[in-house]
N, C-alpha and C positions, 0 to 999 in steps of 0.2 A: 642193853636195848634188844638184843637177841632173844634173852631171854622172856622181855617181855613179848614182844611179838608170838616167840612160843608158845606162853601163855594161851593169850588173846587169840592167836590163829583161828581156831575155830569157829568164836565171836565174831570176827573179823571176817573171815569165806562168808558166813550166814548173812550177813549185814549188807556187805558186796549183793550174795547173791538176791537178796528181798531186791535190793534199790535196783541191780539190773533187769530183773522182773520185771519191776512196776514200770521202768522207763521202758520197755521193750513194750508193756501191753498202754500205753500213752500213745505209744510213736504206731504202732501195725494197725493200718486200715485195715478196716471190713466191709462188706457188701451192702452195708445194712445204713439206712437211714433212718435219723430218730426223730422227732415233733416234741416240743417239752410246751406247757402251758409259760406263756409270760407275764400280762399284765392287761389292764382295764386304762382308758385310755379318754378324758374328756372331750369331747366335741367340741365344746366350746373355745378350747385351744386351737382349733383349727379354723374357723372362719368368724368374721364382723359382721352383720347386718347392719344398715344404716335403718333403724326401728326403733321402736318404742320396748321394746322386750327388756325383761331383765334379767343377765345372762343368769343370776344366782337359783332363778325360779327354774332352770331348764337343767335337769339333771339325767344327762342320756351320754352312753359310755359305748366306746366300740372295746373290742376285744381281742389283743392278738395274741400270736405262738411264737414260738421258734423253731427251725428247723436248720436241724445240722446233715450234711452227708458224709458218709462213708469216714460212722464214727470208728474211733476207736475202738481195740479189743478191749479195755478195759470201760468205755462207756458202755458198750454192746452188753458187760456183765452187770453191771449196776443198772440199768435200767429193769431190769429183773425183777429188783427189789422196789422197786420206783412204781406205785401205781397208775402215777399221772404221766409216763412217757410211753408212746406207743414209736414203735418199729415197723418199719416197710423197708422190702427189698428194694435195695439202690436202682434208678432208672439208668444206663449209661446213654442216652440217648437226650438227656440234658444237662443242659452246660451247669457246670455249678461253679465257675469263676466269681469271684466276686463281682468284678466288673460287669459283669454281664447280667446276674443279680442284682446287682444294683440300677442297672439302664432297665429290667423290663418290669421289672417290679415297680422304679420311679412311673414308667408308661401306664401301669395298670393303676395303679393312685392317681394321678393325673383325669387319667377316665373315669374313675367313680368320684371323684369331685367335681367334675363338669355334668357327669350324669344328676349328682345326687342336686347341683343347683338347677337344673332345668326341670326337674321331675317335682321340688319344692313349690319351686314357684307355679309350677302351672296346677299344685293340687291346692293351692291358695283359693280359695272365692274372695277373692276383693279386686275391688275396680283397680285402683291403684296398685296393682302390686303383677308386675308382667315383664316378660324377659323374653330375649331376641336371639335367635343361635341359628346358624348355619353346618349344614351336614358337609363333611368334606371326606368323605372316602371309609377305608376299614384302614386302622393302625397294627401293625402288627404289634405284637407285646412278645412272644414267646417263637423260639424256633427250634427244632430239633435235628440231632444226628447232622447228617450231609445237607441238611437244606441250608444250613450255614455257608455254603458255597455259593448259595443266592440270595439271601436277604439277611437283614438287621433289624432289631427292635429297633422302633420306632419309623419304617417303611410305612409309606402311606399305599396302599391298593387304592387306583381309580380304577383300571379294568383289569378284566379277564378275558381272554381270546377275543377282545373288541368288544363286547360286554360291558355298558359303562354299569358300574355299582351306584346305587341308589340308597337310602333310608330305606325302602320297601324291600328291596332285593338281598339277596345271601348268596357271597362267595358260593355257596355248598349250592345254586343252583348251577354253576357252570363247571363244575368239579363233581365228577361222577364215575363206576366204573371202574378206578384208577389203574391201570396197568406199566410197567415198568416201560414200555415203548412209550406210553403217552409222549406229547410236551405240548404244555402248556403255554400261553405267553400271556407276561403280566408285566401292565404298564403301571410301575409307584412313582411317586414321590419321594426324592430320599436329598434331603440337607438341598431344597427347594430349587431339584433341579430331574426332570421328567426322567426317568431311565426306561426301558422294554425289556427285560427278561425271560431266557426259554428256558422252561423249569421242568425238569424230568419227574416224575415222582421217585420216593424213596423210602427203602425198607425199614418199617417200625418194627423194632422189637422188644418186648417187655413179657418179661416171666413166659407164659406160652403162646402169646400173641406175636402173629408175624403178618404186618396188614402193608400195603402201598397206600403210602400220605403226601399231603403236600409237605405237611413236618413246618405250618406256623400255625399259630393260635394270633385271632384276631378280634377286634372289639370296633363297632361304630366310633368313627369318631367325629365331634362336636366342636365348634368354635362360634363362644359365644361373646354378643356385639356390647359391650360392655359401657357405651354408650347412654348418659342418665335418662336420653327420650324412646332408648330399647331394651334398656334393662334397668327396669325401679321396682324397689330400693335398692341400690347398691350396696357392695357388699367387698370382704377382703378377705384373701386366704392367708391368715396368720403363718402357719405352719403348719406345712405338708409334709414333711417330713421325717412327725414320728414314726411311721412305718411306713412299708413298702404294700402292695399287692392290692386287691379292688372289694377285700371285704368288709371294709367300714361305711361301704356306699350305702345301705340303706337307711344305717343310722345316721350319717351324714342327713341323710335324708330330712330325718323324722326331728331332730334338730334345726334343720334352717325350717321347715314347717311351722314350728313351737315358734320361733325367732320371729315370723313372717305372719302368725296367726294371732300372737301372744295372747294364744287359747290356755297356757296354762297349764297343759296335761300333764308333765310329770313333776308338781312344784315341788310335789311332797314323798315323792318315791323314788326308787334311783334303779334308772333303767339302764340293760347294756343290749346288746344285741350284736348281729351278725348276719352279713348276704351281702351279694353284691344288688347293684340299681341297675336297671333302666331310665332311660328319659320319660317312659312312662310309668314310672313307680314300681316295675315288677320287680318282685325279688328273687336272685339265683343265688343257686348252690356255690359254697365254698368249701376248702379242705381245712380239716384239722378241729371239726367241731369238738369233738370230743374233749378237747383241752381248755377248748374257747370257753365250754359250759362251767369246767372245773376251775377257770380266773375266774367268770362271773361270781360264781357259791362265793368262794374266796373272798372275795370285795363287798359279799354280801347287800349284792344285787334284788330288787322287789322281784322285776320281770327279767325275763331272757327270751328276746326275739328270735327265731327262727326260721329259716326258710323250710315252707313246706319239705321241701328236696331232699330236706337234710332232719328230718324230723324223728326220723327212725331210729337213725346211732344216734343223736343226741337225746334218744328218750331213753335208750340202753345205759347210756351212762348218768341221766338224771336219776334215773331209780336207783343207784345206788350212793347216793350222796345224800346225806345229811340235812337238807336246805329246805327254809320256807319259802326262796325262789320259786317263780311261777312261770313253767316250762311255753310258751305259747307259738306254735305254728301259725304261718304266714307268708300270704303267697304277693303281699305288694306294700307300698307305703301306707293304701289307703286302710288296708287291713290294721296296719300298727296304729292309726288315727284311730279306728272304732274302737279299736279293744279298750283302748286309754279313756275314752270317752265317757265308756260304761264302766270300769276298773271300779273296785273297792278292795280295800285292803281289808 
């Protein structure tokens, strides 16, 4: 037995040492966060209309990513070779628990399905077809660093410094100036019970940015009356589920539109897109286009929606793809309605 081992020794050290290599660069964090492209995603999995449509004739797809933090040494190398992953320096000023991932990302889904149904329905022209919603405050979705010491996803803001918030008004009017003496006071909503909070601001820091913030990110939020003489045609959210965050809102959109108009626009093409909604159709920027474009190609998509905002790096990386996909910017719901209208393949 000795003998063998003798033998093999060599074998044996080299073998050891690859495998605790590979387990050493598995297990050592790095600085570095990565975005990898996922998958193309049917709407029509996600809500019912009670309509005349037929869901097979409505071919419109959101588009999401993934995003890992503070991958490994060994992913941080392979991504390298990888031309579909892109790298950013790790933020430490958000949370990257699951749990907590999982509450504000469910928040921000949430909002662009309530968005994307009230923005549908009222870009509808028919008599019959109208829905009922009430404003009730700014939800927070996101919070950073030390402001964790005062709020939680899903805090509702009704005021600021006695400031009632309105649909027409923005936190960022009564929030100005920010200095570390400031404080603030902010009356939320939290698990339906009024609280008053005095809220200091707090140092952001990121790569060489160092600014005073409140440290939440916030979104209108809507509750609608779901009542069949406030809101027809009724309608059901299948599953919400498959992803988390608010950029399938305008395809959302443009989907219960199709359901709600059964205009027919995409029978025979297979649309995907990307942006967040407004109540009033606008569309905003999201991150990680650059990936989103590359599932679209992949899935062999007609169109790829796009938010104006986001039109630049998703045209950097359109031009070097392969694809008879058709790149098209876009600043609202109504804009994705005309292009389809006029479309030829």
């Amino acid at each position: 037995m000795k003998e063998i081992i003798k033998k093999y020794l060599s074998y044996i050290i080299i073998n050891l040492s690859i495998i605790l290599i590979f387990t050493i660069l598995t297990v050592i964090p790095t600085n570095y966060d990565i975005i990898v492209p996922a998958r193309t995603y049917p709407i029509s999995k996600i809500y019912e209309v009670d309509s005349s449509y037929k869901e097979d004739d409505i071919n419109i797809y959101s588009v999401s990513v993934l995003e890992y933090y503070n991958i490994s040494v060994l992913s941080y190398l392979v991504s390298f070779i990888n031309p579909y992953d892109i790298l950013s320096i790790h933020n430490e000023m958000i949370n990257t628990t699951s749990s907590y991932q999982a509450s504000s990302g469910t928040i921000q889904k949430e909002v662009s399905l309530t968005n994307a149904l009230i923005s549908a329905y009222n870009c509808v022209e028919k008599s019959d077809v109208h829905i009922t919603y009430e404003f009730k405050g700014y939800i927070i979705h996101s919070v950073y660093g030390d402001a964790n010491n005062y709020f939680y996803p899903g805090d509702i803001v009704l005021k600021i410094n006695d400031n009632v918030l309105t649909s027409t008004n923005s936190p960022n009017d009564y929030i100005t100036s920010l200095k570390p003496t400031d404080t603030y006071i902010f009356e939320i909503l939290r698990d339906n019970e009024v609280k008053t909070l005095y809220v200091n601001p707090i140092l952001y820091k990121n790569n060489q940015t160092e600014i005073y913030i409140i440290g939440i990110s916030m979104y209108q939020y809507y509750i609608i009356d779901n009542d069949i003489s406030k809101t027809y045609p009724s309608y059901n959210i299948t599953n919400s589920s498959n992803s988390y965050g608010p950029s399938a809102g305008l395809m959302q959109s443009l989907y219960l539109y199709e359901a709600l108009s059964n205009e027919g626009l995409t029978k025979n093409i297979k649309v995907v897109g990307t942006g967040t909604v407004s109540i009033n159709g606008t569309a905003g920027a999201i991150g990680g286009v650059e990936q989103k474009i590359i599932a679209a190609s992949l899935a062999d998509a007609d169109i790829f929606f796009v938010p104006s905002s986001n039109y630049d790096e998703a045209k950097i990386v359109y031009d070097t793809l392969n694809t008879k996909m058709k790149l098209v910017s876009v600043n609202s719901l109504s804009d994705c309605i005309n292009y389809l209208r006029n479309f030829e393949e």
